[in-house]
C-alpha positions in Angstrom: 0.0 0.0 0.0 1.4 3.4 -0.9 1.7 6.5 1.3 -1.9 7.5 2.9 -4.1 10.5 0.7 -3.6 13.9 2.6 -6.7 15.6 3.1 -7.4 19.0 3.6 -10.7 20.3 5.2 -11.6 24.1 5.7 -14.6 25.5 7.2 -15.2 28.1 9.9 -17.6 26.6 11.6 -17.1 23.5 13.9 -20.1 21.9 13.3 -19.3 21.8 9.6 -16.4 19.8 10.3 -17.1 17.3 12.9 -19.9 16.4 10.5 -17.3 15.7 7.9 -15.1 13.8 10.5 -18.2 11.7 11.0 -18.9 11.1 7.5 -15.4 10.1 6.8 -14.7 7.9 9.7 -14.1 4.7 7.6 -11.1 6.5 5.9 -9.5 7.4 9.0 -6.9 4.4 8.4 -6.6 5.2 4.2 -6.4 8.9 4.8 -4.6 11.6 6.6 -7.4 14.3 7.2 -6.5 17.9 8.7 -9.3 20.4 9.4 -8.7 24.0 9.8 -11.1 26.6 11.0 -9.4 29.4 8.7 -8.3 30.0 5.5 -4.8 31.5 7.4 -4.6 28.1 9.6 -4.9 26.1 6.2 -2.1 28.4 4.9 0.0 27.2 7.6 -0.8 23.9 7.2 0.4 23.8 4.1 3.4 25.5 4.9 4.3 22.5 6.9 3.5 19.3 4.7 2.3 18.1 1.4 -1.4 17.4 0.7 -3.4 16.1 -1.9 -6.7 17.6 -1.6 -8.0 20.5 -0.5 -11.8 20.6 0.4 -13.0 24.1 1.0 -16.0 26.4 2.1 -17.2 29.3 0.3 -17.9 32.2 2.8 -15.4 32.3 5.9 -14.6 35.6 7.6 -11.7 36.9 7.0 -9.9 35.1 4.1 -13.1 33.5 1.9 -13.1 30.1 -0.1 -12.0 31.9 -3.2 -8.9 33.7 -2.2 -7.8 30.4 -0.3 -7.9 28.7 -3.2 -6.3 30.8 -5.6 -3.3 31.1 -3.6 -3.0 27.1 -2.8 -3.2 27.0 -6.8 -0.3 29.5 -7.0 1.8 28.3 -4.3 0.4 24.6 -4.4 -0.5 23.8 -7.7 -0.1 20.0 -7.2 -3.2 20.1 -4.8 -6.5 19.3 -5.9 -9.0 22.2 -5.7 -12.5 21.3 -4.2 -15.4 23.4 -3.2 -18.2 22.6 -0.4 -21.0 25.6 -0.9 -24.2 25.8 -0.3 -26.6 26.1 -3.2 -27.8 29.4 -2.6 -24.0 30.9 -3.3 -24.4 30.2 -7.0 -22.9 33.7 -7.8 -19.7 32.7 -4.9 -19.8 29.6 -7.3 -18.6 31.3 -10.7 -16.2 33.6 -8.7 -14.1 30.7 -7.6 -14.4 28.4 -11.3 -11.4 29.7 -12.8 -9.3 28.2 -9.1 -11.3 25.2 -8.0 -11.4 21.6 -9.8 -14.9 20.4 -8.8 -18.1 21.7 -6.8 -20.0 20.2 -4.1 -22.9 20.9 -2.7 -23.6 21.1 1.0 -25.1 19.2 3.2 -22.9 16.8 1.5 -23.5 12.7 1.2 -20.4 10.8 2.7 -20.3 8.4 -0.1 -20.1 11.3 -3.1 -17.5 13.1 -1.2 -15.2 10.1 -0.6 -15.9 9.2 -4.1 -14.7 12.7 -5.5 -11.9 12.8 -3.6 -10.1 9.2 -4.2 -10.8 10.3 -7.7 -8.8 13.3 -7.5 -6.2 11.3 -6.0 -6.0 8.4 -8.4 -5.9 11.0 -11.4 -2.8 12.7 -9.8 -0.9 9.7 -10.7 -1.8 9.9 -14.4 0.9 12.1 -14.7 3.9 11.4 -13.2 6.0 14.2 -14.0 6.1 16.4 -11.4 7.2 19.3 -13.4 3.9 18.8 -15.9 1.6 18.0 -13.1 2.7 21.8 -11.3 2.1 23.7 -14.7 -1.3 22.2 -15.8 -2.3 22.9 -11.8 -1.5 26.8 -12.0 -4.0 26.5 -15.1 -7.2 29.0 -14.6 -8.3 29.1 -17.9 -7.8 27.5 -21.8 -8.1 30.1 -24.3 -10.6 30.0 -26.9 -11.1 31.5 -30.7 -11.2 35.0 -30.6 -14.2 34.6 -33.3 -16.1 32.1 -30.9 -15.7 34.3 -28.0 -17.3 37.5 -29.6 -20.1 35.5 -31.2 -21.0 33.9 -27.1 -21.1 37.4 -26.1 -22.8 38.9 -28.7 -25.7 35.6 -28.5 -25.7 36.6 -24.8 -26.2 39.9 -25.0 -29.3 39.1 -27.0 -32.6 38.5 -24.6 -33.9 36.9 -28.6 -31.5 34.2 -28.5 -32.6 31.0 -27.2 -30.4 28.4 -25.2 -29.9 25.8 -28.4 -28.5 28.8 -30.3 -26.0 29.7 -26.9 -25.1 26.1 -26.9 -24.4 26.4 -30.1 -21.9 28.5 -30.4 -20.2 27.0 -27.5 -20.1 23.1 -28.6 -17.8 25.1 -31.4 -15.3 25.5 -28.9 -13.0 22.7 -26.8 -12.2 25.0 -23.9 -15.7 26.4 -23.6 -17.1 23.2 -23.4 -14.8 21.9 -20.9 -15.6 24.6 -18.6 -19.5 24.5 -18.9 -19.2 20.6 -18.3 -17.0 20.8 -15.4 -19.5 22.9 -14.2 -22.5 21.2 -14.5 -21.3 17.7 -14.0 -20.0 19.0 -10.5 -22.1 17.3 -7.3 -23.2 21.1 -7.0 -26.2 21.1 -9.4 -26.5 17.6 -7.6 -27.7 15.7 -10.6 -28.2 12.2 -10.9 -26.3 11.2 -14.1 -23.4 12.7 -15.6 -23.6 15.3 -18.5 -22.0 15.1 -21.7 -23.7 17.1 -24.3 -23.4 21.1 -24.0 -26.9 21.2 -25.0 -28.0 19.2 -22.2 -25.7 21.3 -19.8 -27.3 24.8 -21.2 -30.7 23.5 -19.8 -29.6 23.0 -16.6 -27.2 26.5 -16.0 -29.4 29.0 -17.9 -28.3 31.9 -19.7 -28.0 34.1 -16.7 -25.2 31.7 -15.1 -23.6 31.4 -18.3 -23.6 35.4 -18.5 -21.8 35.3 -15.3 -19.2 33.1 -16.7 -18.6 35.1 -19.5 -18.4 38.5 -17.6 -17.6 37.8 -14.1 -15.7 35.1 -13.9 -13.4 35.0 -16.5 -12.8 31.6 -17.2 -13.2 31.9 -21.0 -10.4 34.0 -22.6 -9.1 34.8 -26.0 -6.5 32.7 -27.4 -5.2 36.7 -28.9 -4.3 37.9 -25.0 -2.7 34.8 -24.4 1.3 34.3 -26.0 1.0 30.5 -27.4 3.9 30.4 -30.1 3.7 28.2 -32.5 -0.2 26.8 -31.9 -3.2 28.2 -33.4 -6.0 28.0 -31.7 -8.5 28.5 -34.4 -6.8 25.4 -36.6 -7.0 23.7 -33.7 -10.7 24.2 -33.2 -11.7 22.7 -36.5 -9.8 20.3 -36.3 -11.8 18.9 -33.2 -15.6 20.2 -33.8 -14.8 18.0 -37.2 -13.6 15.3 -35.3 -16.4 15.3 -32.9 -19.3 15.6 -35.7 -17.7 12.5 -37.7 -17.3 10.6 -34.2 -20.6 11.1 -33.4 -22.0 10.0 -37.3 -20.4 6.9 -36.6 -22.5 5.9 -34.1 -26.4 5.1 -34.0 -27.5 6.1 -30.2 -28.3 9.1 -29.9 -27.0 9.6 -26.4 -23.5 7.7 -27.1 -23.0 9.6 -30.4 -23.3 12.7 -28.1 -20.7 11.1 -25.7 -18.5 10.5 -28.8 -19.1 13.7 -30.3 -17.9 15.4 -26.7 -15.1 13.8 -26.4 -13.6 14.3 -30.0 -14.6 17.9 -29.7 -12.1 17.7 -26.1 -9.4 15.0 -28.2 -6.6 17.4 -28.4 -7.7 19.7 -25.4 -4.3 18.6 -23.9 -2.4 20.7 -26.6 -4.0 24.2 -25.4 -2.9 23.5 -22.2 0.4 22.4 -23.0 1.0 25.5 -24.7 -0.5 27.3 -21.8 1.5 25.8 -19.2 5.0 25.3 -20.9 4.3 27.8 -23.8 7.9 27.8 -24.3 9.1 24.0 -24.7 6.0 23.2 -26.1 6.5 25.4 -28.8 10.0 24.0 -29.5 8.4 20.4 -29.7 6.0 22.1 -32.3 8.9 23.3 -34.3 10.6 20.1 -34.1 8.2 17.5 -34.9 6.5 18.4 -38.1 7.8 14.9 -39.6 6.4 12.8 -37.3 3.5 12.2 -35.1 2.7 14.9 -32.5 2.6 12.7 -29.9 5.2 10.9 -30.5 7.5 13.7 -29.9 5.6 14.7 -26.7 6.2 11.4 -25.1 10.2 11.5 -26.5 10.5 15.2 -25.1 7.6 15.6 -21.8 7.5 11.6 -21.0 3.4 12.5 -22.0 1.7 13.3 -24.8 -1.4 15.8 -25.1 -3.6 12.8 -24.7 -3.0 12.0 -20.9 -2.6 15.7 -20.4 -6.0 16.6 -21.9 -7.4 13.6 -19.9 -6.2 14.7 -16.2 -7.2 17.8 -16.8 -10.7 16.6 -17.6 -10.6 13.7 -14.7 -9.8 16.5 -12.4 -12.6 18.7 -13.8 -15.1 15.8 -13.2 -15.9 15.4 -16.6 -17.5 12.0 -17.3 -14.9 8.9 -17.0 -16.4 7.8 -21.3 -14.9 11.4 -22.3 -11.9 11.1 -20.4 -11.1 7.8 -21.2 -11.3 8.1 -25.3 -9.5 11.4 -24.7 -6.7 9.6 -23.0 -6.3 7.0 -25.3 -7.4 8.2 -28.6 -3.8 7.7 -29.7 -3.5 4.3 -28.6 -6.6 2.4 -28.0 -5.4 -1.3 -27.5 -4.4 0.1 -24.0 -8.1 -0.6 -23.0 -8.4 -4.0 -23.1 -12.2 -4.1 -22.0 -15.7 -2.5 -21.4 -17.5 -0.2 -23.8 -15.1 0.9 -26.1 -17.6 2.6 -28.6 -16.8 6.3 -27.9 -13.2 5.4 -27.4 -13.4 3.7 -31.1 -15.5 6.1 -32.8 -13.0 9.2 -31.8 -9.7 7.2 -32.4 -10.9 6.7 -36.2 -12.6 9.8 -36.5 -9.1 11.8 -35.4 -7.1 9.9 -37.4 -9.6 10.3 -41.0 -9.6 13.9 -40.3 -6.1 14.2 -39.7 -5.3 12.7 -42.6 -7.4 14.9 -44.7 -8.4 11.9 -47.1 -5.4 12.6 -49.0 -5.0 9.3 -49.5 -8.4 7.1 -49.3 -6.4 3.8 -48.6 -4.4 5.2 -45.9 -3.9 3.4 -42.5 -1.1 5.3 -41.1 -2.4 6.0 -37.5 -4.9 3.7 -37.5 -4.2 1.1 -34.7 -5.8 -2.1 -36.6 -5.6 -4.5 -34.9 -7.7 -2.5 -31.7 -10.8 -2.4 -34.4 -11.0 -5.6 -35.2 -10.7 -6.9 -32.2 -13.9 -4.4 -31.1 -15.6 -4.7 -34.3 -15.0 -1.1 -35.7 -13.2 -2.0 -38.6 -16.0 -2.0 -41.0 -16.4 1.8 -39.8 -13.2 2.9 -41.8 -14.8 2.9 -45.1 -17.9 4.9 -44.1 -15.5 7.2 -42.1 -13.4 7.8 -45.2 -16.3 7.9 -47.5 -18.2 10.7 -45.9 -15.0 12.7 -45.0 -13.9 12.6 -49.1 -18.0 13.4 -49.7 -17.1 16.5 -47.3 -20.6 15.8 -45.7 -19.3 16.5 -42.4 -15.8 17.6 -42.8 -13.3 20.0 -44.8 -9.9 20.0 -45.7 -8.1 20.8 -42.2 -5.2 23.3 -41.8 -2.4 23.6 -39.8 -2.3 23.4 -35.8 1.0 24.3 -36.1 2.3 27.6 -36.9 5.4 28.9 -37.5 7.2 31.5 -39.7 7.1 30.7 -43.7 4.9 28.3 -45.0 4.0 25.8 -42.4 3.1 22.1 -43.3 0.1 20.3 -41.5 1.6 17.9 -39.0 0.1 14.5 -37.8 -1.8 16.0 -34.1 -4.4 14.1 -33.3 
């Protein structure tokens, strides 16, 4: 058995606390659990050991569940960020999105909490490079397309425009949608399956929490106020809505091709916040690697690729385990060996067909093979390639890369 979790637990009232003690008293022997009455006395805490949660209140005198968090993601970025709020501090909510991982909702059930927590923990060892695992903590916010961005604001300005239009223009985007399914796949909105269509999750935030997103709270930003050399954001994000909408024509249920059509829309969300995090290596990798697969060049270079990147960040968001599993392993699908590998299936050939622009109609570079037969898929690849060269669903793709000159499309995924 490895070293015991660390657990962090801040509330100012007492109460609050021994109720949490109570709930957790069957993990007293897997966990380490601290509680603090302060946000200062959590500080110190920290100052004096590791930890690898932190579960905090919203409203606290003196230093408030907000500010506590966003300095433990400065100064602790390894920590995973939670939030225990009541449901009437929706507006305390949005403030504190762009520092905290996940949302609960108080009173709080023992078995969701535990449940949230060890997942947290187990996701901390997807990446094992401590240096990684820092940068993608200090992340608040991906950047999106400056294009998308106005045309959210200018929907939401717009008492005419209805929530299927809103979620429209979001579903365009990889980072919006992350952040509008972190947020209502949190225990918060304390619903009783998880979320994976941005449609669905419009219905349940409403435009006035999405407003407050957009204005208050920051957590979408333009990709043109943030410096990610050689990246572009807006190659990147066609790439993956054309992913997604093949992904999700290759399946038949409605509700898994929505799943599928998620998840290839998040594929390569690992890529934004590599070049977020490490802007500067990243973008030498970029430069480097036009002759060979992306992530190849990740794993030689980081010891990751974008894939388990984009995944923890996702797993630590709470986004449902089907997205973050085909988003881990859309490079390398033989790794899962069983369960319902349809979404997984349907983004892996989707990615590859559009990545490979149907240059070549016989093509099975990328394609892992012997992964599709085994889970049936392989009669998919000639549908996939037919409608992409019928450019029903999906258009020549240009570069993610950019660089100075005339830069060549390289293999992303």
């Amino acid at each position: 058995m490895g070293a015991a979790h660390r657990i962090l637990f801040v509330d100012d009232e007492v109460s609050i606390l021994d109720g949490l003690q109570n709930l957790l008293h069957k993990q007293r022997h897997l966990w380490h659990m601290v509680f603090s009455q302060s946000g200062e006395a959590a500080l110190a805490e920290l100052e004096k050991a590791p930890f690898d949660v932190i579960v905090s209140d919203m409203r606290m005198p003196g230093m408030d569940g907000a500010t506590l968090l966003t300095a433990v993601k400065d100064a602790y970025p390894n920590v995973a960020r939670i939030v225990l709020s009541g449901q009437a501090e929706r507006e305390a909510v949005i403030k504190a999105l762009p520092v905290a991982h996940q949302f609960l909702s108080k009173p709080c059930d023992g078995e969701m909490l535990r449940v949230v927590i060890e997942r947290a923990c187990r996701l901390q060892r997807l990446l094992t490079d401590e240096t990684i695992r820092t940068a993608i903590g200090k992340l608040d916010a991906l950047p999106s397309a400056a294009a998308t961005y106005h045309d959210l604001t200018k929907a939401l300005a717009n008492p005419d425009v209805g929530l299927t239009t809103v979620a429209a223009v979001v579903e365009r985007d990889p980072s919006m949608s992350a952040k509008v399914l972190q947020l209502v796949n949190s225990a918060y909105f304390g619903l009783s399956q998880r979320i994976t269509s941005v449609a669905q999750a419009m219905v349940y935030l409403g435009s006035d929490t999405m407003k407050g997103l957009v204005l208050t709270s920051q957590v979408f930003s333009l990709a043109e106020k943030r410096q990610l050399p050689g990246l572009s954001v807006d190659a990147l994000q066609e790439h993956s809505l054309m992913t997604g909408r093949l992904a999700k024509r290759l399946i038949v249920n409605q509700r898994v091709a929505d799943e599928a059509f998620t998840a290839g829309l998040l594929h390569d969300i690992g890529q934004i916040a590599l070049s977020v995090s490490i802007p500067d290596t990243y973008a030498d990798i970029l430069r480097t690697s036009r002759d060979r697969p992306l992530h190849e060049a990740e794993q030689e270079r980081l010891g990751v690729s974008h894939a388990e990147v984009g995944a923890y960040l996702l797993g630590v968001w709470g986004l449902p385990f089907i997205v973050v599993e085909a988003v881990a392993y859309h490079h390398r699908p033989s790794a899962v060996e069983a369960g319902d590998r349809e979404v997984l299936a349907a983004v892996h050939v989707a990615d590859t067909i559009v990545e490979a622009g149907c240059a070549d109609g016989s093509a099975t570079s990328g394609l892992d093979l012997a992964f599709l037969e085994a889970s049936g898929w392989a009669a998919a690849v000639p549908k996939a390639r037919e409608w992409s060269a019928a450019a029903q669903f999906i258009q020549a793709p240009g570069p993610t890369r950019t660089s100075p000159g005339q830069p060549s499309r390289p293999r992303s995924g």
